[in-house]
N, C-alpha and C positions, 0 to 999 in steps of 0.2 A: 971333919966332914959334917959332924950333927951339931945341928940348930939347936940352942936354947930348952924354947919351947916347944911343945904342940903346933900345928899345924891344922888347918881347914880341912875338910876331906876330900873337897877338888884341890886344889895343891897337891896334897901330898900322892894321889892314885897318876896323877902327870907326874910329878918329880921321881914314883917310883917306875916311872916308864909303862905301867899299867893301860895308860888311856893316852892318845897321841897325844892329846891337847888338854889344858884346864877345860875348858869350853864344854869339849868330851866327856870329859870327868863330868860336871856341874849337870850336864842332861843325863847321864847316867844315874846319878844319885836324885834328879825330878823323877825321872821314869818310875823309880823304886827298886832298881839293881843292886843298891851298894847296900850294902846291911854291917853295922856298926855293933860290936857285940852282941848280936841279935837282934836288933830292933834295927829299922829302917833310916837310912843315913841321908841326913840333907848337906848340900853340899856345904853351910858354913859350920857346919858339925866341928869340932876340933879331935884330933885324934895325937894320943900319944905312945909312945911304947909300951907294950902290953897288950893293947887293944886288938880285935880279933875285929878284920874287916874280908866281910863275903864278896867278892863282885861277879855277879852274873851275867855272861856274853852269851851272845847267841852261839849252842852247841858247846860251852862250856860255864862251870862254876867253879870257882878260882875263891879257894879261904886260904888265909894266911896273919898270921902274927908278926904286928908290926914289934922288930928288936931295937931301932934307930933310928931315928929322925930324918929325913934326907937333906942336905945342903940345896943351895939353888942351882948347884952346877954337877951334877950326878949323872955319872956313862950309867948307858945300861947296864955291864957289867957289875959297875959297885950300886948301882941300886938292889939288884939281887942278894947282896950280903945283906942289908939292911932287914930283909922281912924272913921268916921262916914258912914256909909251905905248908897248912895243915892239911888242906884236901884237894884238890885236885883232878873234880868230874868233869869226865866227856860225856855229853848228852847227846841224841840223833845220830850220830854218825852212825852208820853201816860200817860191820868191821873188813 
């Protein structure tokens, strides 16, 4: 199932089911959402495994470690094995 190489940062936050669309992705990482081991991610950034990528949605920020490269053809399901979950805030919500 994994790629080679490294991968873009809009690619891979799409192939990991992250953001519906590349598209999605590539304005998320202009806005200044996606943060690439700490520093701010443009979307032809390359990321590989290891790499600790933050993405911030509105009323949530989402960190995780990339384990595996994703293919081009990834269910939601098996994208979820690929990364490891380091944090996982809910922001705004009323409980």
């Amino acid at each position: 199932m994994s790629e080679a190489g490294p991968l873009r940062a809009d690619v891979l936050l799409h192939r990991l089911c992250l953001t519906r669309s590349r598209s999605e992705a590539k304005t998320a990482c202009d806005a200044g959402a996606v943060s690439l081991d700490g520093r701010a991610a443009r979307a032809s950034d390359t990321i590989a495994p290891g790499a600790r990528v933050e993405v911030r949605y509105p009323g949530r920020t989402l960190e995780l470690e990339l384990l595996e490269t994703p293919g081009k053809s990834t269910s939601r399901r098996a994208a979820r094995e690929l990364y490891r979950i380091v944090r996982d805030e809910r922001t705004g919500i009323d409980p």
